[in-house]
DSSP file (Angstrom, degrees, kcal/mol; ACC not computed):
  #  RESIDUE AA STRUCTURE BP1 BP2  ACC     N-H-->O    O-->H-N    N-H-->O    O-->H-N    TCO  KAPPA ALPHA  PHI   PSI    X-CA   Y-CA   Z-CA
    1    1 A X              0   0    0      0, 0.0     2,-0.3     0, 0.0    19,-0.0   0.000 360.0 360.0 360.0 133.4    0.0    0.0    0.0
    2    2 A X        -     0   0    0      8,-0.0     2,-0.3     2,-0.0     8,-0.0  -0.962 360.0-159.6-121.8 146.9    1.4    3.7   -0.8
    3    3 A X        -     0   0    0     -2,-0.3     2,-0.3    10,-0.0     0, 0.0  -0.849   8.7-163.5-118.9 160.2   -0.1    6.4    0.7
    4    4 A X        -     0   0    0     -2,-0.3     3,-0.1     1,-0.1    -2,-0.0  -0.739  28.4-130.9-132.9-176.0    0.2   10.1   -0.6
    5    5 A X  S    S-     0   0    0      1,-0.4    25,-0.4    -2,-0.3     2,-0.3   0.691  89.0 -14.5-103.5 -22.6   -0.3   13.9    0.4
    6    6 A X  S  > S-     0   0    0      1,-0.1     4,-2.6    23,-0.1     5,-0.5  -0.946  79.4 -85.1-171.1 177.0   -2.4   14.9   -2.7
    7    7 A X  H  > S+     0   0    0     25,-1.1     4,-7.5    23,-0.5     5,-0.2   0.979 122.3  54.5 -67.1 -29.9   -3.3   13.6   -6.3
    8    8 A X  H  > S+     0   0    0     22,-0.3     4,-2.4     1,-0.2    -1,-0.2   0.929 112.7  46.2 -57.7 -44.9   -0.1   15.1   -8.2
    9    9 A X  H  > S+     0   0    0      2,-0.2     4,-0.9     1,-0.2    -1,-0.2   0.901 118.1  43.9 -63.4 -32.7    2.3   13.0   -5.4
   10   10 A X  H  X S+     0   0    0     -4,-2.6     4,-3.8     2,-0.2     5,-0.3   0.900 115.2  47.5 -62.3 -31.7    0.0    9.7   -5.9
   11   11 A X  H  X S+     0   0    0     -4,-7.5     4,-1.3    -5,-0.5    -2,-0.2   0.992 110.6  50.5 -75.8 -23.8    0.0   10.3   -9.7
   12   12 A X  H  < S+     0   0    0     -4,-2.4    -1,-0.3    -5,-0.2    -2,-0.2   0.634 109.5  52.9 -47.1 -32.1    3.8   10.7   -9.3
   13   13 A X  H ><>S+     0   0    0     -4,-0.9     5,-1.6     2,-0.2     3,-0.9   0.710 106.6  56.9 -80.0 -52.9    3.6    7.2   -7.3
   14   14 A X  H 3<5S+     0   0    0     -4,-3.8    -2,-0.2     1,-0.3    -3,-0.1   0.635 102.7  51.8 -97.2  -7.3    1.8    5.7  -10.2
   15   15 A X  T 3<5S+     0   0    0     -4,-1.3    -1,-0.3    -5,-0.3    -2,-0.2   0.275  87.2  72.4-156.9  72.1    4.1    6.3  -12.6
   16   16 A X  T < 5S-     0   0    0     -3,-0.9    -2,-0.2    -5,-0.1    -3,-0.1   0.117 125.3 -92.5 -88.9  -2.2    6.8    5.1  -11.3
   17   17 A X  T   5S+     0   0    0      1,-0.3     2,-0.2     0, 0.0    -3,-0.2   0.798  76.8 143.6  87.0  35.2    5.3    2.1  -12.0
   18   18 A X      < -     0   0    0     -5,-1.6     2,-0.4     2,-0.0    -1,-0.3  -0.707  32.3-160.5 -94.7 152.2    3.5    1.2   -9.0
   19   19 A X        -     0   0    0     -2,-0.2     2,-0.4    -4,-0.0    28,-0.0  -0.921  11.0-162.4-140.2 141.1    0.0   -0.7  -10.1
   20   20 A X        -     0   0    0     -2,-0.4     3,-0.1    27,-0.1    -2,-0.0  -0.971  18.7-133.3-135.1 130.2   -2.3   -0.5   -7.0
   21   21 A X  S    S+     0   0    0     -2,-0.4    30,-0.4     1,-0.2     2,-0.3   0.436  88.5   8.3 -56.5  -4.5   -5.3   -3.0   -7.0
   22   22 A X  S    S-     0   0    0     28,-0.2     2,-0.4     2,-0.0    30,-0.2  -0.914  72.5-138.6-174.2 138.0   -7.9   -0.3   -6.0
   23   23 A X  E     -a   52   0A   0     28,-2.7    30,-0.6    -2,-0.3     2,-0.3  -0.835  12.9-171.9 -94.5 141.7   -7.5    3.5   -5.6
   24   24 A X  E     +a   53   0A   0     -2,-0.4     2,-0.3    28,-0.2    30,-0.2  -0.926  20.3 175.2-137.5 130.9   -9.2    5.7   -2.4
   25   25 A X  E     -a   54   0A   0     28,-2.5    30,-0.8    -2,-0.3    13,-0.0  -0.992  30.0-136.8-154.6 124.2   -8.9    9.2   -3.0
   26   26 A X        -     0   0    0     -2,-0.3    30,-0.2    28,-0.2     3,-0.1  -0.117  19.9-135.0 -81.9-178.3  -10.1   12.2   -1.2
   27   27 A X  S    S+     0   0    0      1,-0.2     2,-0.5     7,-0.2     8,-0.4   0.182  85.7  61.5-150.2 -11.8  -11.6   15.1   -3.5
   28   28 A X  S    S+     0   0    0      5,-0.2     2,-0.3     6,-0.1    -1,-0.2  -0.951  70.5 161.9-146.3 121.1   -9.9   18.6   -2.0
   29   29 A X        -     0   0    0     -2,-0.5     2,-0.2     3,-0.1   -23,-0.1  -0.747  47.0-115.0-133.7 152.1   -6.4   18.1   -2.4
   30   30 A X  S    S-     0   0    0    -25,-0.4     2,-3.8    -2,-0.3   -23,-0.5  -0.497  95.5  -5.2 -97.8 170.7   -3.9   20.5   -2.4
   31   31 A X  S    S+     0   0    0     -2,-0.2     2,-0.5   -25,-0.1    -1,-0.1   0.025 138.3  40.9  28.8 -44.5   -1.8   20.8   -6.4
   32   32 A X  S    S-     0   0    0     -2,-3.8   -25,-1.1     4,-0.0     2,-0.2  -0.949  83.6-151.7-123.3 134.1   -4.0   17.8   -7.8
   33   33 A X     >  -     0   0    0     -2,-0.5     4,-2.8   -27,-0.1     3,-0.3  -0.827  24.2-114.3 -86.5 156.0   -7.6   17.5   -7.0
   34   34 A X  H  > S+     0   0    0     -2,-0.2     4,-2.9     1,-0.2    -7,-0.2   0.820 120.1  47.1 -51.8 -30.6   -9.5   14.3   -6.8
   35   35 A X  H  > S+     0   0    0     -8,-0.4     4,-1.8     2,-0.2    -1,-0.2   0.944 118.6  45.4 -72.6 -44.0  -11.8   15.0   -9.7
   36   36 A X  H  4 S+     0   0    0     -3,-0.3    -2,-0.2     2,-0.2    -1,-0.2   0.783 111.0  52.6 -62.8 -42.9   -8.4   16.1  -11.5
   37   37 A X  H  X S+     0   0    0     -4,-2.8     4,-2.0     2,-0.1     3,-0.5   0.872 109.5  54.8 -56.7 -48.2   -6.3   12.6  -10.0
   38   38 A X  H  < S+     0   0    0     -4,-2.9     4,-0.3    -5,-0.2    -2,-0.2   0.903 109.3  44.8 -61.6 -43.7   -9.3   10.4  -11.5
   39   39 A X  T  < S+     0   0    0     -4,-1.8    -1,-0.2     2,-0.2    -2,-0.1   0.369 106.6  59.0 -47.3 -14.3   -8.8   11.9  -14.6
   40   40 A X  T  4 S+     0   0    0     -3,-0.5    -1,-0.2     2,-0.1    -2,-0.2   0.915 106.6  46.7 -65.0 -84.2   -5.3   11.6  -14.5
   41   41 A X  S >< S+     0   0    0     -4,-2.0     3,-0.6     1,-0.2    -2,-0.2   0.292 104.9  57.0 -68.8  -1.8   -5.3    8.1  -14.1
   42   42 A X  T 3  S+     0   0    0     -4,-0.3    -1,-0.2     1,-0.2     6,-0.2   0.623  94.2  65.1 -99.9 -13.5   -7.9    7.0  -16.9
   43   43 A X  T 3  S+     0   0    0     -5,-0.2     2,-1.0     1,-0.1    -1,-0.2   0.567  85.8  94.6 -82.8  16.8   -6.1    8.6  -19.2
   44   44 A X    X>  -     0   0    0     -3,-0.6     4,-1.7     1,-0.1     3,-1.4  -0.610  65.5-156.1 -89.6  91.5   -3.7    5.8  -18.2
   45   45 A X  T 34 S+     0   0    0     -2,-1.0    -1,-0.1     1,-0.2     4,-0.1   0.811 100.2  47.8  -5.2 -40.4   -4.1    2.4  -20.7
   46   46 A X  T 34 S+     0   0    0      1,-0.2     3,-0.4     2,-0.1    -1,-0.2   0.957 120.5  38.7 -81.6 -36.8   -2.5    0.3  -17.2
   47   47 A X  T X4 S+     0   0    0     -3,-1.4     3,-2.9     1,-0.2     2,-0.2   0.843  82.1  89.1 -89.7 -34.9   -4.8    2.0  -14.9
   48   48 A X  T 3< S+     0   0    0     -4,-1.7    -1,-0.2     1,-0.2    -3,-0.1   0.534  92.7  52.0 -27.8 -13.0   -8.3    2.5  -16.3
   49   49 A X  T 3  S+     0   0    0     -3,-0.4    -1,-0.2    -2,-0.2    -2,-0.1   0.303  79.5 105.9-113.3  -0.5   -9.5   -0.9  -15.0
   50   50 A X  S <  S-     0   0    0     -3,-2.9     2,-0.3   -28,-0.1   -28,-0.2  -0.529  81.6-118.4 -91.8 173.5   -8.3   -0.3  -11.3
   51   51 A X        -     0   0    0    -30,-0.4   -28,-2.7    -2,-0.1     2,-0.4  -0.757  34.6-157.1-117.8 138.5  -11.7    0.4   -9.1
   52   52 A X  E     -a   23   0A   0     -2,-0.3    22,-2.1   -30,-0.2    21,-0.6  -0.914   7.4-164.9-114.0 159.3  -11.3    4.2   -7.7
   53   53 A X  E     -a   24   0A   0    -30,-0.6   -28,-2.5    -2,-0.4     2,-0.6  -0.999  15.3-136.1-134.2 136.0  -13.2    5.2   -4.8
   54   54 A X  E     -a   25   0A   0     20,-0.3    22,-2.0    -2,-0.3     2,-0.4  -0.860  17.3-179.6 -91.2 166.0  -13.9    8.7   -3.2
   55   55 A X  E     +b   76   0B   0    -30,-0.8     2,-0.4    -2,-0.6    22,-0.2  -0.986  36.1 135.2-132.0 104.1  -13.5    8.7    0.3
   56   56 A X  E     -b   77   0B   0     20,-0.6    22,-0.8    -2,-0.4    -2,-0.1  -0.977  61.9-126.3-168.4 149.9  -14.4   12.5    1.1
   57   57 A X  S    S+     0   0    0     -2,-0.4     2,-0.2    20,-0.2    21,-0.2   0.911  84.1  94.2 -33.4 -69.3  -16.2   15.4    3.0
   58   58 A X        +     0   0    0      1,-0.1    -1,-0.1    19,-0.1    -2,-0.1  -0.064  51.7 159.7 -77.6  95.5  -17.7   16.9    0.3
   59   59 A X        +     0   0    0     -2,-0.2    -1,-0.1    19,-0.1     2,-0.1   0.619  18.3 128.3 -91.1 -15.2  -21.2   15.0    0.6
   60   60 A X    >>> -     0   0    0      1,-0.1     3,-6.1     3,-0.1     4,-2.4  -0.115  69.4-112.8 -45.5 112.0  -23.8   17.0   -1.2
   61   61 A X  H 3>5S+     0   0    0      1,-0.3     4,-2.9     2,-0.2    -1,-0.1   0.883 117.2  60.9 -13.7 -47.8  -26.0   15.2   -3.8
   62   62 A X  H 3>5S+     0   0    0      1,-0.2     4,-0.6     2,-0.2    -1,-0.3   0.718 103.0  42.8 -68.0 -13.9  -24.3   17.2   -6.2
   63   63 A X  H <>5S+     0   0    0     -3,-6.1     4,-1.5     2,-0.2    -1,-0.2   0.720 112.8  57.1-107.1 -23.2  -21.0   15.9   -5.6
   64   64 A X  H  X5S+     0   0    0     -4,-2.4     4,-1.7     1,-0.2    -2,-0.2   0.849 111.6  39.8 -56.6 -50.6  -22.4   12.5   -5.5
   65   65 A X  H  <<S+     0   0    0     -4,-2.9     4,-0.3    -5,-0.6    -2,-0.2   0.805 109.5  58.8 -80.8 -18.1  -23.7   12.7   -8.6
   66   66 A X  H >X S+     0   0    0     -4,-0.6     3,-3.6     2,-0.2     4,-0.7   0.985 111.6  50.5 -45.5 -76.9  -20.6   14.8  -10.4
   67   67 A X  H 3X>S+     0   0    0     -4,-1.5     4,-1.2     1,-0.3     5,-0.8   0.726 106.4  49.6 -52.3 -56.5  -18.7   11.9   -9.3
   68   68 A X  H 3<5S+     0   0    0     -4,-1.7    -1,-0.3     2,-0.2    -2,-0.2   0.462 104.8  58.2  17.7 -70.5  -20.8    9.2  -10.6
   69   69 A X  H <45S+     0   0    0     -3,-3.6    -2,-0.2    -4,-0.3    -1,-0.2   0.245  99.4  55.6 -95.5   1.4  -21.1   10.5  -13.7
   70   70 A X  H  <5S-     0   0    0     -4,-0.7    -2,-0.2    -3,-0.5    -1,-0.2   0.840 125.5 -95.8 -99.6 -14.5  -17.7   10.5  -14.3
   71   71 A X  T  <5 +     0   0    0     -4,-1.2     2,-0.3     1,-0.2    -3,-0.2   0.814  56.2 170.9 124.8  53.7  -17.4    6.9  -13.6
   72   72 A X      < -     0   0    0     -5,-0.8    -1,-0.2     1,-0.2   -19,-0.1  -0.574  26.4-148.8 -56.9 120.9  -16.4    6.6   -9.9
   73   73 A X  S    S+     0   0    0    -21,-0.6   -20,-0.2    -2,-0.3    -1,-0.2   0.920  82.5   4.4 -78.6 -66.4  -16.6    3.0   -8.8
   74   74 A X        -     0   0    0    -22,-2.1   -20,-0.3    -3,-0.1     2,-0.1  -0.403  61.6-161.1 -94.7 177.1  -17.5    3.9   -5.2
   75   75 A X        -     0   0    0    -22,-0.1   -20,-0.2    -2,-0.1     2,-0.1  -0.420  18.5-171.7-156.3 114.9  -18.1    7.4   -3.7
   76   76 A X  E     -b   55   0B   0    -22,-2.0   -20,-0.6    -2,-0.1     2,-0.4  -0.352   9.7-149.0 -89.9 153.3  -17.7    7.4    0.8
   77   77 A X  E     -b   56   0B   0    -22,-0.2     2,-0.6    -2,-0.1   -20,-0.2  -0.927  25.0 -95.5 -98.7 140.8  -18.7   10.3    2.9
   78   78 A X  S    S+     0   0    0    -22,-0.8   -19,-0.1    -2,-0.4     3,-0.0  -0.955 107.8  55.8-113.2 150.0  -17.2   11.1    5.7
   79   79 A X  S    S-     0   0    0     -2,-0.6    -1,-0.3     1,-0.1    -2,-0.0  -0.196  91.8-165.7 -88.7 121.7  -17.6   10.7    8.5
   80   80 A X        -     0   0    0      1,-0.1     2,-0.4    -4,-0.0    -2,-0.1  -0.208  29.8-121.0 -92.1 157.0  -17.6    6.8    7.3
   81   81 A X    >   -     0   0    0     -4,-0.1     3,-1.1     1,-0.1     4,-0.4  -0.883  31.9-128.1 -97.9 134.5  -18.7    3.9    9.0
   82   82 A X  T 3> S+     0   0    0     -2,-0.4     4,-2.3     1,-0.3     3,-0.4   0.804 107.0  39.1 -59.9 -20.0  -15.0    1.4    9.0
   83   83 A X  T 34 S+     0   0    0      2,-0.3    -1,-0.3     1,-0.3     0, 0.0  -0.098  99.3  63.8-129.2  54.0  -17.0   -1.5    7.6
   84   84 A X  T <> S+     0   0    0     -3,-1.1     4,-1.2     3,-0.0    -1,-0.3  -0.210 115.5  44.8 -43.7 -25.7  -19.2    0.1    5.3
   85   85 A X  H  > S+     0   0    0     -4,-0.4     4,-2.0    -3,-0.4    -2,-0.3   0.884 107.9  49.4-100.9 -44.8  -15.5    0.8    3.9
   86   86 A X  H  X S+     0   0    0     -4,-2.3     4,-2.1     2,-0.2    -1,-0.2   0.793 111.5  51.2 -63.2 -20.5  -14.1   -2.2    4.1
   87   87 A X  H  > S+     0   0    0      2,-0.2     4,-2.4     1,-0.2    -2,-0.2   0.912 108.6  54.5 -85.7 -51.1  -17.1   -3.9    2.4
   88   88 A X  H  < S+     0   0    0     -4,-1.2     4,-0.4     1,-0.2    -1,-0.2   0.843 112.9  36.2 -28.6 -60.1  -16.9   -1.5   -0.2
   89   89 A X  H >X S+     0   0    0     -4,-2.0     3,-1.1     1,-0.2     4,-1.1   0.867 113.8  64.4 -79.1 -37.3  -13.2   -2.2   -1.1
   90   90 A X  H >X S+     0   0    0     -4,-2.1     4,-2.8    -5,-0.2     3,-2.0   0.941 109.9  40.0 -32.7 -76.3  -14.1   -6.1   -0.1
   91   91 A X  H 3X S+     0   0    0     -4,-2.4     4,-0.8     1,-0.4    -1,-0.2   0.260 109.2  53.5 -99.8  30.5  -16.5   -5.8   -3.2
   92   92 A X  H <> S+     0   0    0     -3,-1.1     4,-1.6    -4,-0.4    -1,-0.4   0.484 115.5  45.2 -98.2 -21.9  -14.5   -3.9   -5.8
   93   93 A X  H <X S+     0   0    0     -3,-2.0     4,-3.0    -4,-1.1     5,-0.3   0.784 112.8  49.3 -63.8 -63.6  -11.7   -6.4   -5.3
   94   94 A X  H >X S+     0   0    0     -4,-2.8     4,-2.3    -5,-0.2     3,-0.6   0.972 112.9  44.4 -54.1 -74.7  -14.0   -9.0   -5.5
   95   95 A X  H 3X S+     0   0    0     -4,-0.8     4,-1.3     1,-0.2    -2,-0.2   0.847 115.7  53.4 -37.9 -66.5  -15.8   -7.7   -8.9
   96   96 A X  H 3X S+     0   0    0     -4,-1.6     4,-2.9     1,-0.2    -1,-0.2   0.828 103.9  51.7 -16.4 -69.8  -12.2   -7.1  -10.3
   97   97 A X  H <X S+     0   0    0     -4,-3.0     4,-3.1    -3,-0.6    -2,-0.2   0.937 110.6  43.7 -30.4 -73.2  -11.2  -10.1   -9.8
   98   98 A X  H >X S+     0   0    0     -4,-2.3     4,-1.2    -5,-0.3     3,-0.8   0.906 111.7  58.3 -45.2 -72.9  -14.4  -11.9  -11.6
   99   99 A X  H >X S+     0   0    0     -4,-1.3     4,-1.2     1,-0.3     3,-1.2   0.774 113.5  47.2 -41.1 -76.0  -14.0   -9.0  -14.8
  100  100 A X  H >< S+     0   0    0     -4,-2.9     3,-0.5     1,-0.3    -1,-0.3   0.598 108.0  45.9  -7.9 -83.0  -10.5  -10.7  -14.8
  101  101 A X  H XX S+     0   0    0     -4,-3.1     4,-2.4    -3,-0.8     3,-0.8   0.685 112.7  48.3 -43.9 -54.4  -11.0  -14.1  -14.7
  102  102 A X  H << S+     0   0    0     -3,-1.2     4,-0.5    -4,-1.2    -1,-0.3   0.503 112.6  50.0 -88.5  -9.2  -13.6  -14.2  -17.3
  103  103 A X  T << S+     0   0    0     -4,-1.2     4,-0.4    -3,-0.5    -1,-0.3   0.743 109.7  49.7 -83.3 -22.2  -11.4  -12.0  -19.7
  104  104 A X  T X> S+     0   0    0     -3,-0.8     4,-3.2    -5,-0.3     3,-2.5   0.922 116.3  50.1 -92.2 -58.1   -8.5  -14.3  -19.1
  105  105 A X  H 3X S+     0   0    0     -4,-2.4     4,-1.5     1,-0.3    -1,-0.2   0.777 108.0  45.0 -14.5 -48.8  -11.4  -17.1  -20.0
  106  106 A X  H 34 S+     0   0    0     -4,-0.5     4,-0.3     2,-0.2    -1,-0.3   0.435 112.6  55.2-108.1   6.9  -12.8  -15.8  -23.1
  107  107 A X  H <> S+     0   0    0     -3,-2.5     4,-1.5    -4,-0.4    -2,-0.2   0.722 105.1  51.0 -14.6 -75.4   -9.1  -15.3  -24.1
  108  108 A X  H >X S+     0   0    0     -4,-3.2     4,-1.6     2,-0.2     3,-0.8   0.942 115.7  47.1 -67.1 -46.4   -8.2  -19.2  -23.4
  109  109 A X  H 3X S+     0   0    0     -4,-1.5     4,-1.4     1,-0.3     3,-0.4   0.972 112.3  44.8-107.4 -60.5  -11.2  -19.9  -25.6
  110  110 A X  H 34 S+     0   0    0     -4,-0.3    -1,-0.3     1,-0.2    -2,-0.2   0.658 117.1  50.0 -19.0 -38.7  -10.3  -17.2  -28.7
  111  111 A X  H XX>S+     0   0    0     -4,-1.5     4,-3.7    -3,-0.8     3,-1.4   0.884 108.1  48.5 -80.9 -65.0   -6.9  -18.6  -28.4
  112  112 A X  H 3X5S+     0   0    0     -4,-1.6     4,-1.3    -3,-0.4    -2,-0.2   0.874 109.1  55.3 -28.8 -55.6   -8.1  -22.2  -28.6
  113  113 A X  H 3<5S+     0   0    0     -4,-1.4    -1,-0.3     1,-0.2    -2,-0.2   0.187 111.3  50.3 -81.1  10.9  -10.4  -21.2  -31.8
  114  114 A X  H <>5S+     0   0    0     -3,-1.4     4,-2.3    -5,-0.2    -2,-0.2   0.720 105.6  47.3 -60.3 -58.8   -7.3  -20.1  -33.3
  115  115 A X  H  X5S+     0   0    0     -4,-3.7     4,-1.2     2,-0.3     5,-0.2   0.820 115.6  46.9 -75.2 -37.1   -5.3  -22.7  -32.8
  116  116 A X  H  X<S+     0   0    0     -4,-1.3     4,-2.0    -5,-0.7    -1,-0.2   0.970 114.7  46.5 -60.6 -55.7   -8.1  -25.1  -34.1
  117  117 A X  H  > S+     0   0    0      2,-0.2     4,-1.3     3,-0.1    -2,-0.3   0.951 118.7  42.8 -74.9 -29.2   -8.9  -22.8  -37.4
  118  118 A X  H  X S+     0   0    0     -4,-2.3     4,-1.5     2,-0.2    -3,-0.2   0.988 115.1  48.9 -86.4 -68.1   -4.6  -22.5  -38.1
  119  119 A X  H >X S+     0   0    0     -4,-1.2     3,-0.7     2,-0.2     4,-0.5   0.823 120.4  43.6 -46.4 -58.2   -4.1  -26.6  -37.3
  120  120 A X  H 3X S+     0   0    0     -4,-2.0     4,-0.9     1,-0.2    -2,-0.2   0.847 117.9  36.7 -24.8-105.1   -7.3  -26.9  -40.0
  121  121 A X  H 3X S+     0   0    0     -4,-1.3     4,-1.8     2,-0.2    -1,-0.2   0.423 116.8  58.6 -67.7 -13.6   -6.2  -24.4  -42.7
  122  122 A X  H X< S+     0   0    0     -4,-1.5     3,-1.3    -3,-0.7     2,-1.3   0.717 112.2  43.2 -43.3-133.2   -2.1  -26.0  -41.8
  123  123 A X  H 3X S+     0   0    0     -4,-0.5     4,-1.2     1,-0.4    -2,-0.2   0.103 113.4  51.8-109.4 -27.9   -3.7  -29.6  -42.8
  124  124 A X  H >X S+     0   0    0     -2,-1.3     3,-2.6    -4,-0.9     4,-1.0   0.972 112.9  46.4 -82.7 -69.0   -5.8  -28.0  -46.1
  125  125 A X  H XX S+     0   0    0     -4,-1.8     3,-3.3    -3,-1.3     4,-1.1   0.729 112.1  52.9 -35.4 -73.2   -2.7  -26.5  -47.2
  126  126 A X  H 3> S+     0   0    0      1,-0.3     4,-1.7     2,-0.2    -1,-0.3   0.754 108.5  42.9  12.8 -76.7   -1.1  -29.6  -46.6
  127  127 A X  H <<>S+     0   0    0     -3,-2.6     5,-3.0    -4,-1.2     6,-0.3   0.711 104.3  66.5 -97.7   1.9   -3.1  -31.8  -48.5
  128  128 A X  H <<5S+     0   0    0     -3,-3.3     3,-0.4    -4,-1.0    -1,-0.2   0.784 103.2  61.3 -65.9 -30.2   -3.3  -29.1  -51.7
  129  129 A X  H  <5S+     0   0    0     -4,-1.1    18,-0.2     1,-0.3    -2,-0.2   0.962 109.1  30.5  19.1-105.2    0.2  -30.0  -51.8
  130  130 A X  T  <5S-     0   0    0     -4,-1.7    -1,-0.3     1,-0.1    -2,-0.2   0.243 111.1-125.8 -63.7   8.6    0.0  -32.9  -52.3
  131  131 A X  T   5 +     0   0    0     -3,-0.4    13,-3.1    12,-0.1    -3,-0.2   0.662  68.6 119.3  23.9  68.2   -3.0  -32.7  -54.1
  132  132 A X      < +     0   0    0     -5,-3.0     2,-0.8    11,-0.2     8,-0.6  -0.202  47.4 114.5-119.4  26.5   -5.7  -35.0  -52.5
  133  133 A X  B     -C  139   0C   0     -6,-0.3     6,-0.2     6,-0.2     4,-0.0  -0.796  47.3-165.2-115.5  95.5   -8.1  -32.3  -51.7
  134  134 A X    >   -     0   0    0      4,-1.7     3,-1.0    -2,-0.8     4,-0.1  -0.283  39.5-103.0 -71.3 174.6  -11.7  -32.0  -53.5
  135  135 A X  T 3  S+     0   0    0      1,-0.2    -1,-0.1     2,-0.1    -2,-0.0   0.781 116.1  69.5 -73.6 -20.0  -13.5  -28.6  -53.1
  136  136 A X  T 3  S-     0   0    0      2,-0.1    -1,-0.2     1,-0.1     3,-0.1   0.404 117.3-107.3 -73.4  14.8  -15.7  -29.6  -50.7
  137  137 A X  S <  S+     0   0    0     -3,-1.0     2,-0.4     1,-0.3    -2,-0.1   0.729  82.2 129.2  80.4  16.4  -12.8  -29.9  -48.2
  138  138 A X        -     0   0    0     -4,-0.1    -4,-1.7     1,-0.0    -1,-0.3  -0.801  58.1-115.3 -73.4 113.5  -13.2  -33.5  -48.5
  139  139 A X  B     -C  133   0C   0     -2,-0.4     2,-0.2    -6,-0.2    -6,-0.2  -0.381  24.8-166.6 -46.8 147.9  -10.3  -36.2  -49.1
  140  140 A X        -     0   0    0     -8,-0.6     4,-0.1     2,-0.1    -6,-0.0  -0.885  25.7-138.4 -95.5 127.4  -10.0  -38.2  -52.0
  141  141 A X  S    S+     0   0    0     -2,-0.2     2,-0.4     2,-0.1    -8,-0.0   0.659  77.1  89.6 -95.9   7.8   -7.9  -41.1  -52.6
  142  142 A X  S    S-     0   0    0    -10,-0.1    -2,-0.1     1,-0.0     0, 0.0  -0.551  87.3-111.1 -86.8 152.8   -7.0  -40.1  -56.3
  143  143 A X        -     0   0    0     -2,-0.4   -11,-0.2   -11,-0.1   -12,-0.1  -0.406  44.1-143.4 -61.1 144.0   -4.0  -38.1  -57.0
  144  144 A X        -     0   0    0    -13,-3.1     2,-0.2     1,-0.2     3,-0.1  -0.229  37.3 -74.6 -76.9-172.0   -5.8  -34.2  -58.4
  145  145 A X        -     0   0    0     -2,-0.1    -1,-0.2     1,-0.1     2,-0.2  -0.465  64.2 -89.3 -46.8 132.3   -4.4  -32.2  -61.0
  146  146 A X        -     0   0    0     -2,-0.2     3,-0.4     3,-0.1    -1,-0.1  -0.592  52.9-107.1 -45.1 140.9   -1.2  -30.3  -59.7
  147  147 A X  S    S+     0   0    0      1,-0.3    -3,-0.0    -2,-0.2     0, 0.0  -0.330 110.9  30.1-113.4 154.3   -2.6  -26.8  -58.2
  148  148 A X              0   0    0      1,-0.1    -1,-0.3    -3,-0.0    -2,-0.1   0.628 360.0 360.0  77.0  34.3   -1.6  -24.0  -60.6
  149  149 A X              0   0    0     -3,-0.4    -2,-0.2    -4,-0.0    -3,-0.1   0.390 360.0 360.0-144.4 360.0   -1.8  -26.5  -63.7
């Protein structure tokens, strides 16, 4: 865990090439602000995906809803209940996690239907070659014509 004074030292933090599983980030900041830090970091490719949270004063409907609509995974008021927070971070972790998993999943199976259609169109080549191959993708056991002949 790294902690920081304000967004510009966290964003300084983050790239230096520290990858934090979850962000918590207060919203009046001294040089960086929070709305300014989130912004920061989504224009980062490595970071978009990481869950941010505010954790802040500033409680007002309006700031709730600001935040929101800028795509804030969580947003905390304080004064916070500790396990209202902890549940919070619990189930942005949790959620992450799943998004993962099922990306790394539908991956292994895109990778799989690759490897199936290349061994396939490998083995047509293959047998145009040698020229046992009808057009319906079918085998034959008589010799064809020579391809290009």
């Amino acid at each position: 865990m790294k902690v920081a004074r304000d967004g510009r030292e966290a964003l300084d933090i983050l790239e230096a090439g520290f990858t934090p599983q979850i962000i918590v980030s207060d919203i009046m900041m001294p040089r960086m602000d929070g709305y300014e830090f989130f912004d920061a970091v989504r224009q980062k490719n490595h970071l978009k995906a990481i869950p941010f949270i505010f954790l802040t004063a500033r409680g007002s409907r309006h700031d709730v809803s600001l935040a929101r609509s800028l795509g804030i995974d969580d947003y905390l008021v304080k004064p916070f209940d500790p396990e209202e927070f902890l549940i919070a971070i619990q189930n942005k972790l949790r959620r992450t996690a799943e998004i993962r998993d099922q990306a790394v999943e539908s991956m292994e199976d895109t990778r799989r239907a690759l490897v199936d259609l290349l061994s396939h169109e490998l083995r047509t080549a293959v047998d145009l070659r040698y020229g046992r191959f009808c057009a319906a993708g079918g085998r034959t056991g008589k010799s064809a014509e020579p391809v290009g002949h």
